[in-house]
N, C-alpha and C positions, 0 to 999 in steps of 0.2 A: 176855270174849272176846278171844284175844289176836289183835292184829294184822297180819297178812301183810305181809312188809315188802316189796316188789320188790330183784332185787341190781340193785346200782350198774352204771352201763350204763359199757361199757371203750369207750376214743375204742380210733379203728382204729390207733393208734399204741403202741398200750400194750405190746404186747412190746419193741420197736424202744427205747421209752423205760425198760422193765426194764433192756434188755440197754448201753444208753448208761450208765444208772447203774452198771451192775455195774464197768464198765471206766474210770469216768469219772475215776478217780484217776489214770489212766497213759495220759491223754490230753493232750497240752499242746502247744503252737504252738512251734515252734523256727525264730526268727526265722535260723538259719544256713543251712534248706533253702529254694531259691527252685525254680522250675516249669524255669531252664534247669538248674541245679545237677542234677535228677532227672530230667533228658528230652537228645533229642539236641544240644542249640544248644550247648552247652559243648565239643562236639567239632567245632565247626564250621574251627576254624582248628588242632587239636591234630593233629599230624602221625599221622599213620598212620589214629587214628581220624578223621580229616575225607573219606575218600575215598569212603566212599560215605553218601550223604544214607538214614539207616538211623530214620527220624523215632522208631517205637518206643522206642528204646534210650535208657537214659540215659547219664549222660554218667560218663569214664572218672575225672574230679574226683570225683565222686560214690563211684565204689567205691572210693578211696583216701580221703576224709570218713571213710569205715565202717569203712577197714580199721584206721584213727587209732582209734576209737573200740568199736571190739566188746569189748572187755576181754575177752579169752580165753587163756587160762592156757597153752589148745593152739594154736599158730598154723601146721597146715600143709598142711592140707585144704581147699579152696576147691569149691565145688559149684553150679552153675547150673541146671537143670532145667528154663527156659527161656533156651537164651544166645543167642540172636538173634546179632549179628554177631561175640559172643565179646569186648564188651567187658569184663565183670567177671573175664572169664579172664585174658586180658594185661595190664589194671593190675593183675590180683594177682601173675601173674607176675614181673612188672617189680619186684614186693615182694619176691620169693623163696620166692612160696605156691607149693604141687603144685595146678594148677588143672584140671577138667572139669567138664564141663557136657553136655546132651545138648538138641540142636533140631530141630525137623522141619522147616521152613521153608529149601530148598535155596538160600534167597538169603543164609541166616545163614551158612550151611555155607559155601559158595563165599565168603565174607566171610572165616571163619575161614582156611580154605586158601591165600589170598590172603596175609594180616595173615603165616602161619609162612613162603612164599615169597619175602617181601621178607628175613626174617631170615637168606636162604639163597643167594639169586640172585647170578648171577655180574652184576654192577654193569654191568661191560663189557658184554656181551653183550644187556643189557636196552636200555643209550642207543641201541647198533649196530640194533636191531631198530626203534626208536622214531624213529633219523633217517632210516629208509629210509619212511616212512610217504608222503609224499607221492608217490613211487613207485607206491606200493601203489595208492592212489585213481585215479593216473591210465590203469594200465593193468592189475592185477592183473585176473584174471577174477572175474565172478559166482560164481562156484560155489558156493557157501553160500547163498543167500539167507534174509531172517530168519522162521523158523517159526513164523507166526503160529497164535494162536487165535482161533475167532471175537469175543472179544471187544476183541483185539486189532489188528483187522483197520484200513484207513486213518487207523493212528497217525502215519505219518509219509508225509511228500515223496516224492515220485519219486526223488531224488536221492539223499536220507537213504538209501531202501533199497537202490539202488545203492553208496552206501559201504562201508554194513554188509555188504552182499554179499560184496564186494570185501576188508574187512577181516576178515572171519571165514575165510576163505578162506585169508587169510594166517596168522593166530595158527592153525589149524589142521597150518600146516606146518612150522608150529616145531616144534624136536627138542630142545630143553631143557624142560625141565616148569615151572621155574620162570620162565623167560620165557614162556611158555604163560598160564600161570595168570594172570600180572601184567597180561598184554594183554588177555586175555580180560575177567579182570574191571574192568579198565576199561572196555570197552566197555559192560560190565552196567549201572557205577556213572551213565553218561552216558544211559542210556536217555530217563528225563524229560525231561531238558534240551533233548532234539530230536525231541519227539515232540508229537503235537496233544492230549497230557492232563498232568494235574497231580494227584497224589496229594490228595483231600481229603475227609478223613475218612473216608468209609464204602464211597466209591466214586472213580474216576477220573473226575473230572469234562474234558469232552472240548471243544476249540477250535471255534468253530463254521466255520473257515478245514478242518476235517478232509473235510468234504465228509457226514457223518456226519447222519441227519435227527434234529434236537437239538430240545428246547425252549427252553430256554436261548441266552442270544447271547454267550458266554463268551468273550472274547480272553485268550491268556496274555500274559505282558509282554513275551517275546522267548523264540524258536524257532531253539535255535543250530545250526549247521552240525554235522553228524558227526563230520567229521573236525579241526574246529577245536576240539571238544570232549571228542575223545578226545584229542590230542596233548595241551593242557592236562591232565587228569588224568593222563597219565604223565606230564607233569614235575613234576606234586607226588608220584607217586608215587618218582620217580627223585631227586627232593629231598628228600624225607622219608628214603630212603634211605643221600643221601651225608650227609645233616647230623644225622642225628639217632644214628648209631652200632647197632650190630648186635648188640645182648645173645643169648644163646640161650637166650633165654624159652621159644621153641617145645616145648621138650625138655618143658616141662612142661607144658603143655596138651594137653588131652585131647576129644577131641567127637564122640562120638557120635550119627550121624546116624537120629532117630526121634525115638517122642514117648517122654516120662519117664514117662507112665502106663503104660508097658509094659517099659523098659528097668528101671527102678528094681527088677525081682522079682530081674534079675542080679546085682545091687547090692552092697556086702557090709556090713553092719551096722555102726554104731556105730563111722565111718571119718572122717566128714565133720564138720569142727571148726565154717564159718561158708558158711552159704549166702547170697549177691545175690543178687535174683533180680526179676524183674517180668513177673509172666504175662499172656496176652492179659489185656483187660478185658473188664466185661459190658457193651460197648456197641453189639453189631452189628455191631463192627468186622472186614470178610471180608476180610484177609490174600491171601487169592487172587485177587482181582478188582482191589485196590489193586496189587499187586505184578505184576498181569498179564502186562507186557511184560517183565519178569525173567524169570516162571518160564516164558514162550516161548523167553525167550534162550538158557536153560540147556536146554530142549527137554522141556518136560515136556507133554506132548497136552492134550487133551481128557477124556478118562478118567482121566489122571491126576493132572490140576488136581481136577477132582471128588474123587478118591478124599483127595487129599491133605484138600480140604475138609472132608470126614468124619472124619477126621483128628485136627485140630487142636482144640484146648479149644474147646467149645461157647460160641463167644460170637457165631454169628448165628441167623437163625431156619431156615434151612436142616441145619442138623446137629440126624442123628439122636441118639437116645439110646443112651448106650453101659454103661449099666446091665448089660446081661445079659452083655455082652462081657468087660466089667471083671469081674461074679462068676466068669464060668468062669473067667479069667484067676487069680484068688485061688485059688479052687478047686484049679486045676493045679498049684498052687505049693505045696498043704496050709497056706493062709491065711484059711482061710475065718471065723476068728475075727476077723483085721485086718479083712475085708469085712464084718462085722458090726457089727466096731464104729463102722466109719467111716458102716454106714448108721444107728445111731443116733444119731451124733453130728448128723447131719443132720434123721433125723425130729424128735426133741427139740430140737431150737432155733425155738422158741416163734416167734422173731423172724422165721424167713425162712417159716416157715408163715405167718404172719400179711402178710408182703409175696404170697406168692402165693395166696393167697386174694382180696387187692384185685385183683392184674394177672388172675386168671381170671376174675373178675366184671367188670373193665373189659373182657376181650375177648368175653364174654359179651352185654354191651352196646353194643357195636360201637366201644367209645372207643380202642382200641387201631388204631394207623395198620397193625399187623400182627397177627393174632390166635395167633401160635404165637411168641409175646416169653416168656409164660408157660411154655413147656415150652423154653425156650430159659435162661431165668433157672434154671430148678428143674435143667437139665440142666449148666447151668455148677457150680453151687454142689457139687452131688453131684461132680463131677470135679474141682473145688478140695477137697473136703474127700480125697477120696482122694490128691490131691496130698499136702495135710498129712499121711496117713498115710502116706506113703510117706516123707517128709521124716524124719518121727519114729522110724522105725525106723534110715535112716540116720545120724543126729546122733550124733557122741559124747553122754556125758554132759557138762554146761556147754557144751555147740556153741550156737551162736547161730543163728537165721534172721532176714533183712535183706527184707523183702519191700516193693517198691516197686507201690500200687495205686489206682483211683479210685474215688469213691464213684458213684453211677450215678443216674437218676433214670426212671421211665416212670408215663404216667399221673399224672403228678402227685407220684408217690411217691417220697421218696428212698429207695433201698437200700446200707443199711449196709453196704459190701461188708468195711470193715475192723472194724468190730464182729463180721460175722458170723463172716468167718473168724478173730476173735480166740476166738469161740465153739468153733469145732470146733478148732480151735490147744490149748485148755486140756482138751479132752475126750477130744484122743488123744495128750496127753502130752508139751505145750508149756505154759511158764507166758509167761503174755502182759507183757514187764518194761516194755514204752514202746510207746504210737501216736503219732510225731510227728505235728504236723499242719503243713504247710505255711501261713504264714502268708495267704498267696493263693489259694482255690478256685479251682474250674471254675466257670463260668457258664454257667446251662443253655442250651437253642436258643432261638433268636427264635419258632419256634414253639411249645415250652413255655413261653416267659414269657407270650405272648401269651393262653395257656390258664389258667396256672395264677399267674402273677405271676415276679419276678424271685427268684431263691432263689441262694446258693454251695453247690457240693456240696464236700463235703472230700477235700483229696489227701494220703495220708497215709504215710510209711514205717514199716512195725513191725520190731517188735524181739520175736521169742519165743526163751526159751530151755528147752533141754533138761535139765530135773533131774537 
């Protein structure tokens, strides 16, 4: 009689660890990249990029490393598809790359507008506006005052928003555009610095001096004056200026304001030599609520903070699914092959079925701090893999993609976010040549260690290129 053998029982890790092996040979530690090297701290004192604290981005060193190192036969196509403040653009410019990029996020954009303004402002005209400031505070009218949102609401002093009043009122009635632009977004860039919150992590964590019912007893370190904080940022602005010389980079940058999930069908094929890039991550992290008192400044409401929400790369649990939007979107375009393939580049990757299977069974059982991380994870990945399809059609042949990303953790479980997307990178017509790994992970939260023990997730830069 023969004997029924039972199959071998698979740990819950067994995809996760197929798909580590597959790629494990073009995975290696490259003691050259550090955490400021790929993030903003490196632009903290670098002229033009130091002006506004843009934490996302990395730093403009960083896309000159790359552009040392792409080995590309074609060097004149630069493409972003997320360019946040339009760093990867003007170090490439500053190369003598044709750079664009497309962002949705109006605090990138005003960034951008800003950065080609200074290359163009009459110098004179900017100091003349900047020593009339104190003028301004003492007796300019309110007229403007700052358009809050509710969640915006007693961020700052009495006083603070009597400045702001008083100064918005005034760069309003400038008649040069590019003194406009300069003033203005200094005042954007000073926001934090005089207000009762501080950008952290997932949310604006708020001063308990706001007046605001907190649970928390949070003091910031120092809460500076408006106006002593704008005058400072224009004379770095006004310094950066006279000392660092006036190339006309501008000419070549390009930026489209929206998201790449939509702009990229206008796109024109097999144009774009090396793409920078770093998209949101999959950590929760809401762009809108962290940038709050930005996108008030710039005057976007209520509705349209929300709508922008919806919006953006699905990386909190509040955004819907944009599945069916994206297919008609194909559809319209007579793509509906690319849309096919990019959703089985997705169902077939063993690995991220296998991660959300654990996170729905853990929201299932109540272990999930939010029970919709699940359709927030499954909803990011499907609009990263159509990123990458959209990437792939635009690449020359030998174009490179430079993709800066974190690996994530929920419930316990790490998510491969650079395995996975190496996975749908080779499925729709990227071969995967290098995953740097940052010598130095991420360390997960005090209350994941707590739960699950102390772990490094990996931070990694890839490198795919196009056959």
């Amino acid at each position: 009689m023969l004997q029924t053998l039972n199959p071998p029982v698979r740990s819950q890790s067994y995809e996760r660890a197929l798909l580590r092996e597959r790629f494990s040979d073009r995975m290696n530690v490259n003691p050259a990249l550090t955490r400021a090297l790929v993030s903003f701290q490196r632009n903290k004192k670098r002229p033009f990029a130091r002006w506004l604290k843009y934490k996302e981005a990395f730093s403009s060193e960083f896309v000159e490393f790359i552009l040392d190192r792409a080995d590309l036969s074609e060097r004149q196509n630069l493409f972003d598809p997320f360019a946040g403040s339009a760093t990867a653009l003007f170090a490439a410019a500053e190369r003598g790359w044709k750079a664009s990029g497309t962002e949705l996020l109006p605090i990138g954009s005003m960034a951008a507008r800003a950065r080609a303004a200074a290359l163009t402002v009459n110098l004179r005209a900017l100091s003349m506006a900047a020593a009339q400031l104190d003028d301004v505070f003492a007796c300019y009218p309110e007229e403007r005052p700052f358009p809050h949102l509710r969640i915006t609401e007693q961020a700052f002093t009495k006083s603070t928003e009597s400045e702001l009043s008083r100064y918005r009122t005034f760069v309003a009635r400038q008649k040069d555009r590019d003194v406009r632009t300069l003033l203005d977004f200094a005042g954007l860039c000073v926001l934090e610095d005089v207000s009762f919150t501080r950008k952290d992590g997932q949310y604006l964590r708020w001063d308990k001096r706001s007046g605001r019912k907190l649970g928390s007893r949070f003091i910031k370190n120092a809460i500076l004056r408006f106006r002593d904080a704008v005058q400072e940022k224009l004379h770095h602005i006004i310094s950066d200026v006279q000392t660092c010389g006036r190339v006309p980079e501008h000419h070549a940058v390009k930026i489209l304001h929206g998201s790449f999930l939509e702009h990229a069908f206008a796109m024109k094929a097999a144009e774009t030599d090396l793409v920078v890039t770093s998209p949101p991550y999959c950590n929760r992290y809401d762009y809108t609520r962290t940038y709050a008192l930005e996108l008030a400044y710039l005057g976007l409401g209520e509705q349209a903070v929300r709508d922008l929400r919806q919006s953006l790369l699905s990386a909190t649990v509040e955004n819907r699914s944009k599945v069916e939007a994206l297919g008609r979107l194909f559809r319209s375009h007579n793509e509906t092959h690319r849309f096919d393939a990019i959703s089985r580049a997705v169902r077939s990757c063993g690995a991220l079925q296998e991660v959300l299977a654990i996170l729905e069974r853990g929201a299932d059982e109540g272990h999930l701090n939010n029970p919709h991380i699940p359709r927030m994870v499954k909803n990011y990945f499907f609009e990263m893999a159509v990123v990458v399809g959209h990437l792939s059609r635009l690449m020359r042949p030998g174009g490179v993609v430079v993709m800066v990303n974190d690996n994530v953790r929920y419930f316990g479980e790490e998510i491969p976010v650079d395995l996975l997307l190496a996975s749908f990178a080779e499925d729709l017509g990227f071969h995967v040549e290098k995953i740097w790994i940052l010598p130095r992970g991420k360390g997960n939260s005090s209350q994941q260690m707590g739960l699950h023990g102390r772990s490094e997730l990996r931070k990694c830069v890839y490198f795919w290129r196009k056959p």
